[in-house]
C-alpha positions in Angstrom: 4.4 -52.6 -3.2 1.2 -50.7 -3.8 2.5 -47.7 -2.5 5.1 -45.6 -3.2 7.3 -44.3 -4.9 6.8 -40.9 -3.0 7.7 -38.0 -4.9 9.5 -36.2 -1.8 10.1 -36.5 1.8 6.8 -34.3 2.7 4.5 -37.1 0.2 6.4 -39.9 2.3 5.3 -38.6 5.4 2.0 -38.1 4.7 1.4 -41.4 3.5 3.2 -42.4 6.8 1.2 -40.0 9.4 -2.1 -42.1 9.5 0.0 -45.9 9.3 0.5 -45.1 13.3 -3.1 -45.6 13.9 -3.3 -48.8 12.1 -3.6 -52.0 13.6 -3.7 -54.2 10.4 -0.8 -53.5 8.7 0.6 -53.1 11.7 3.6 -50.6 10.7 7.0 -50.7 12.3 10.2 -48.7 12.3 13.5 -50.5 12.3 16.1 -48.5 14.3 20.0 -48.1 14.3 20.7 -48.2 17.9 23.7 -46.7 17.4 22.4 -43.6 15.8 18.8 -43.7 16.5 17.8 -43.3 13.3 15.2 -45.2 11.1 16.8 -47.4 8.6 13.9 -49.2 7.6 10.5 -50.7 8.0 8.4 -53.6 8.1 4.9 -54.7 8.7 2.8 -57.3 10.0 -0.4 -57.5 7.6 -3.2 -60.2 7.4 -3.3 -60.1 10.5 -5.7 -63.1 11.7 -5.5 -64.5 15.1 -8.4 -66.5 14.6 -6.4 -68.7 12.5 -3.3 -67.7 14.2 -1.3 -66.3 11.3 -0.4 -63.5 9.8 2.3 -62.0 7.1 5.7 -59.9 6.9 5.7 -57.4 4.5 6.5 -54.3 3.1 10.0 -54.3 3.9 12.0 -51.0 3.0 15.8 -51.0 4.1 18.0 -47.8 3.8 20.9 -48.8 1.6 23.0 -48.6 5.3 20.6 -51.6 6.5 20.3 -53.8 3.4 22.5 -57.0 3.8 23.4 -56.5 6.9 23.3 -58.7 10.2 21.0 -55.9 11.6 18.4 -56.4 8.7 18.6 -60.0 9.5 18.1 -59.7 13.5 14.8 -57.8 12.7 13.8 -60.5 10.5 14.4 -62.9 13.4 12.8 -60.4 16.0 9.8 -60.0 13.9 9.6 -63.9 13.2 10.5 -64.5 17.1 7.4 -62.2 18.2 4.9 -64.0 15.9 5.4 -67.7 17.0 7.6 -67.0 20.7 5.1 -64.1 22.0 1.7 -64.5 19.9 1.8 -68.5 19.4 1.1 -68.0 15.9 1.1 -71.4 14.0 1.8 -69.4 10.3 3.8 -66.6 9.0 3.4 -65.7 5.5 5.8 -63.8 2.9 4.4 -62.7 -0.3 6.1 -60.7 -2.9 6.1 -59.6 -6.3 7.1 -62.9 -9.0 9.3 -60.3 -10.5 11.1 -59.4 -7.4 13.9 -61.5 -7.3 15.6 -60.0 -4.2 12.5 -60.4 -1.9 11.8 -64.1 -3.3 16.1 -64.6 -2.7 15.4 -62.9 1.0 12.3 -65.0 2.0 14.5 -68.6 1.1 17.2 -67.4 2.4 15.0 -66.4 6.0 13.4 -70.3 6.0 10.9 -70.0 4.3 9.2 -72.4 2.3 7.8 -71.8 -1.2 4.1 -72.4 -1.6 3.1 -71.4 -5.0 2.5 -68.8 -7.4 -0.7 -66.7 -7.8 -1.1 -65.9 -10.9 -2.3 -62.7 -11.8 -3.6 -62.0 -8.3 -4.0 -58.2 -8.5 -3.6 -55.4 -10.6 -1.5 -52.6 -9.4 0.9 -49.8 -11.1 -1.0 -50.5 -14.3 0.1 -54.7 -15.0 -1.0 -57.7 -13.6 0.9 -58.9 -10.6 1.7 -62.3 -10.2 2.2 -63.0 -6.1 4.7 -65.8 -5.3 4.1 -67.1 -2.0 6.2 -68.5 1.4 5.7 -69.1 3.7 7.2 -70.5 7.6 5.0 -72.5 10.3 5.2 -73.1 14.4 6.4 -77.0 13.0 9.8 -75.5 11.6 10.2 -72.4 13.4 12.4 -74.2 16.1 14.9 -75.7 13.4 14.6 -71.8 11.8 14.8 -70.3 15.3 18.2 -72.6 16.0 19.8 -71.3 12.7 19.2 -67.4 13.4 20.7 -67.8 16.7 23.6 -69.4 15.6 23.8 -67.2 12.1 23.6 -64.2 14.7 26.0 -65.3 17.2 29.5 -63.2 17.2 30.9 -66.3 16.8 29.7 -66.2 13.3 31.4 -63.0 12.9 34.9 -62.4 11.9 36.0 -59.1 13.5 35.2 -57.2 10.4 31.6 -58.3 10.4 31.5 -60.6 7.7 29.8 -63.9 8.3 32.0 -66.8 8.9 28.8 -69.1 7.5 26.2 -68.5 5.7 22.4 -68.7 7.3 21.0 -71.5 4.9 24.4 -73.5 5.6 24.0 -73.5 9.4 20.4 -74.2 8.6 21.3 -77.4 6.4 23.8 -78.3 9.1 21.0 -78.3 11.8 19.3 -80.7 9.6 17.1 -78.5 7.7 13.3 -78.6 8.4 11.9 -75.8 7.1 10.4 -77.4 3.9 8.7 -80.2 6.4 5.0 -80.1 7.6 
């Protein structure tokens, strides 16, 4: 990310205090409901309803939230609300090439790879190489079909662990997020 790492809480915050007034990113808080605490965040940026697309991004997890069914529900939610709510025909993931978690996560989500951007911005001091993905309104339904099934309690032993994996439900439902 281009922003970040904050020194302390108080640094965090006051990066955080003006992102409320933002409408491009727009900046959300993921919430335990349990608890009510923040676990995480995510934003919508690119924002361009003119074309009808924007992108997910700068997703933080607490270490509580990472790899969990919750940090998978707001990855559907957000998804849900961009081609469900806004009729979006494109939503975008970008990430760092050298980020191998976030370009695992966006694959794993239904995306579909698009390319690599070489040397598309300077930040921290290097070059930054941008790998792209990318999911559209033509294979969100097939995409939609496997969240709801990943998410299901049926998927759920009574532990929590998954009884199948998201991309194997997806491949079951005859996988269409590569297609046009």
């Amino acid at each position: 990310m281009s922003f970040g790492p904050f020194a302390d809480r108080q640094a965090f915050r006051s990066w955080l205090a003006p992102q409320e007034q933002s409408q491009d990113p727009l900046v959300f808080a993921l919430i335990d409901r349990a608890s009510g605490k923040a676990r995480g965040m995510a934003n919508y940026l690119r924002i361009a309803p003119e074309w009808a697309s924007c992108e997910v991004g700068s997703i933080w997890y607490a270490p509580t939230l990472k790899q969990s069914r919750a940090a998978t529900e707001a990855m559907y939610l957000m998804a849900a609300h961009v081609f469900d709510d806004l009729g979006y025909r494109r939503y975008e993931w970008k990430c760092d090439s050298h980020n191998a978690a976030s370009r695992r996560a966006a694959l794993r989500l239904g995306f579909s790879y698009e390319g690599l951007f070489r040397q598309h911005m300077i930040y921290k001091g290097r070059n930054r190489d941008t790998t792209w993905y990318a999911m559209t309104d033509r294979n969100w339904p097939a995409v939609k079909a496997a969240f709801e099934a990943w998410l299901g309690d049926d998927n759920f032993d009574a532990d929590g662990r998954q009884q199948r994996a998201l991309a194997e439900i997806r491949e079951g439902l005859g996988d269409q997020s590569t297609q046009n």
